[in-house]
N, C-alpha and C positions, 0 to 999 in steps of 0.2 A: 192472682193475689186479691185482687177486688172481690173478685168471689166467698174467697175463703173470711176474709172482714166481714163483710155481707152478711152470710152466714152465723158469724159467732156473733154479730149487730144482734138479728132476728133471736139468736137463743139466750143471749144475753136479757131482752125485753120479755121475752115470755116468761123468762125463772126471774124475773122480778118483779111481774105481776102477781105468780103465785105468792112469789115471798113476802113480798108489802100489802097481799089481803088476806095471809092468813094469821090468826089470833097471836098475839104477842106471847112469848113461850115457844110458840107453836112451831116454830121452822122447825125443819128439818135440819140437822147438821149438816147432810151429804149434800143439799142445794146449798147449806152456805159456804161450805167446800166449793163446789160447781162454780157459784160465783165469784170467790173471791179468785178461782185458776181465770176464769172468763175474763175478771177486771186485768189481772197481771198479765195475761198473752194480748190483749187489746192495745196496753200500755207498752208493752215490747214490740208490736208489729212495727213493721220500717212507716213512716209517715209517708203517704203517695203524693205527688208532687200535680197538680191540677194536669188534666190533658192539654197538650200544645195548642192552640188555633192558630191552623195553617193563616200565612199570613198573604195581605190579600196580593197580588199580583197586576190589577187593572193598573196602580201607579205604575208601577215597570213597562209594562206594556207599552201605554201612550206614550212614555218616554222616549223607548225604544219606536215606537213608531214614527215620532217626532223629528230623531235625531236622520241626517242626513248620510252617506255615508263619506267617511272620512276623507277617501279621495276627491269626491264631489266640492268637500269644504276646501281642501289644504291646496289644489292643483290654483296653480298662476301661470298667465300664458301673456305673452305678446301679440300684435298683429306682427306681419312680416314688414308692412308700412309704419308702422310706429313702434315706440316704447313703453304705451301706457301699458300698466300691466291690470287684466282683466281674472277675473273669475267666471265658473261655469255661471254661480248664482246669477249674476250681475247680467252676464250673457243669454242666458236664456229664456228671459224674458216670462216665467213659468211654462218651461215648456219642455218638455221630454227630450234627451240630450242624446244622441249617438257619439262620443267620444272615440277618436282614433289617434292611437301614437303612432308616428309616421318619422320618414327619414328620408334625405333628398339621395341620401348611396343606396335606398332600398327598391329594386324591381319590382317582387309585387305589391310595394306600397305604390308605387307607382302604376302599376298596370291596375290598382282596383279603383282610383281613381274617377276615371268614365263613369264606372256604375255606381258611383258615390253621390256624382253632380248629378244624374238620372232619377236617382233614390229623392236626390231634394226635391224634383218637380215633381216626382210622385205621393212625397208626405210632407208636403208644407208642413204643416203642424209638428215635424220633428227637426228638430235644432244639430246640425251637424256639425261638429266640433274635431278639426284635425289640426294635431300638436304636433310638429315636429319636435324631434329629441335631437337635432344636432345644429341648432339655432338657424339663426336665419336664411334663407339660401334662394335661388332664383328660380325654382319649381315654381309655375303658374296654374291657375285652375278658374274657373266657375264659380267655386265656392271659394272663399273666406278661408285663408290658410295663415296659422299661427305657430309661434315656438311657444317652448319652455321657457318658463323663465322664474327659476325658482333660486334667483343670484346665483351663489355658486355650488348650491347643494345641489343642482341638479340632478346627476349622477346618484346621489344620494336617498333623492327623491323617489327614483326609478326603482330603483334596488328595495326600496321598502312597500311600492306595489308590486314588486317584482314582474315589471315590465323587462324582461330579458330577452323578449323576444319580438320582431316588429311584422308587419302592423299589429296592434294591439288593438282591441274594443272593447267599451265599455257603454252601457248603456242603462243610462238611469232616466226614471220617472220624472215628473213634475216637481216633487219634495227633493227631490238627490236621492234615492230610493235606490240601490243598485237591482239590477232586472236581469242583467246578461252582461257575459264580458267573456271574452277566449282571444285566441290569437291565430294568426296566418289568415293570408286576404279573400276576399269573397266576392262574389258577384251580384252586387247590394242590391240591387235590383230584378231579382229572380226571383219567380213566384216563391218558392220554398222558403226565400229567407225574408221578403216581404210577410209572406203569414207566418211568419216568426215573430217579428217583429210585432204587427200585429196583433199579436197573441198577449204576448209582454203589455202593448201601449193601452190598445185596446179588447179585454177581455171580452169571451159574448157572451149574453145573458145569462145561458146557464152558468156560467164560470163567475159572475156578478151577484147572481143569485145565491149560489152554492157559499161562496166567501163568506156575503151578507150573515145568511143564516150562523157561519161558522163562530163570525164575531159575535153576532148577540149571542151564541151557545156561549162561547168563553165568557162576556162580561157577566150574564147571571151567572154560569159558575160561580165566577172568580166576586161576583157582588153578595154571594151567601158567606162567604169567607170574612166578610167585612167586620 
């Protein structure tokens, strides 16, 4: 459609050059025929509506990058020793979270246990966080062991991360960033799932690198859109 405008634009200007430099009298009928159909299809074409510009997306981004993810913000938990009620934020001091739903009727919640306390002396730097779901109970550990305590929606709670099954992990970044999360227990301290983990906390350079590159690719993109 552009085209075809275009088109009758450029033949429009050139039959009215001839026509406004030649001698008064002088026109031709058939050009001012020509004209006046060019002026009337010009006037009937549909009016085109300016091109879209795509709109920019760097706002969304940061946002979305900003925003933690939901379970990180909403989750409330107990100690088994007290009733102040805590948050991951609050708790982790900025620092990468390994979150586990656990249960004092659960085996291998229990049997993963060992390699959980193991895990902590082997990544100080990661924050291990085990919530029972069936409040407070007489399981001891090493580590710091907490309930739910989301009053009485508990249950409620669950069902909308759809924790249906125990133990559960979950594992977020330093922001609340979810990284990893699946269910049934593990041996936290096994090469394989330490360079896992790994992998998630601490990326290696090429993978630092690679990212780098990817983001500033997006922000010029996304900053020619502007």
């Amino acid at each position: 459609m552009k085209k075809k405008v275009f088109n009758r634009f450029i033949t429009l200007i050139a039959i009215s050059f001839f026509w406004l430099d030649a001698p008064k009298g002088a026109q031709d009928p058939l050009a001012k025929d020509i004209m006046e159909d060019l002026d009337k299809d010009l006037v009937d074409l549909p009016q085109l509506s300016p091109p879209l510009r795509k709109k920019s997306s760097i706002k969304k981004t940061r946002l979305e990058a900003s925003k933690s993810y939901t379970l990180y913000q909403e989750l409330r938990f107990s100690s088994m020793e007290g009733k102040k009620i805590l948050t991951l934020k609050e708790y982790s001091y900025k620092l990468p979270i390994l979150l586990i739903f656990w249960g004092s009727f659960c085996g291998p919640c229990l049997r993963e246990f060992p390699s959980l306390e193991r895990l902590a002396s082997l990544m100080p730097n990661l924050k291990i966080v085990c919530v029972a779901i069936d409040g407070p109970n007489d399981i001891t550990s090493t580590l710091p062991l907490f309930y739910i305590n989301q009053g009485k929606n508990n249950q409620d709670f669950l069902a909308k991360y759809r924790v249906q099954s125990i133990p559960a992990f979950f594992l977020f970044d330093a922001a609340g960033k979810l990284l990893w999360n699946g269910v049934g227990a593990k041996e936290w301290d096994s090469v394989p799932v330490i360079n896992t983990l790994k992998t998630f906390i601490h990326p290696s350079t090429k993978e630092r690198n690679f990212k780098q590159k990817r983001r500033k690719k997006n922000l010029y993109r996304n900053k020619n859109f502007r």
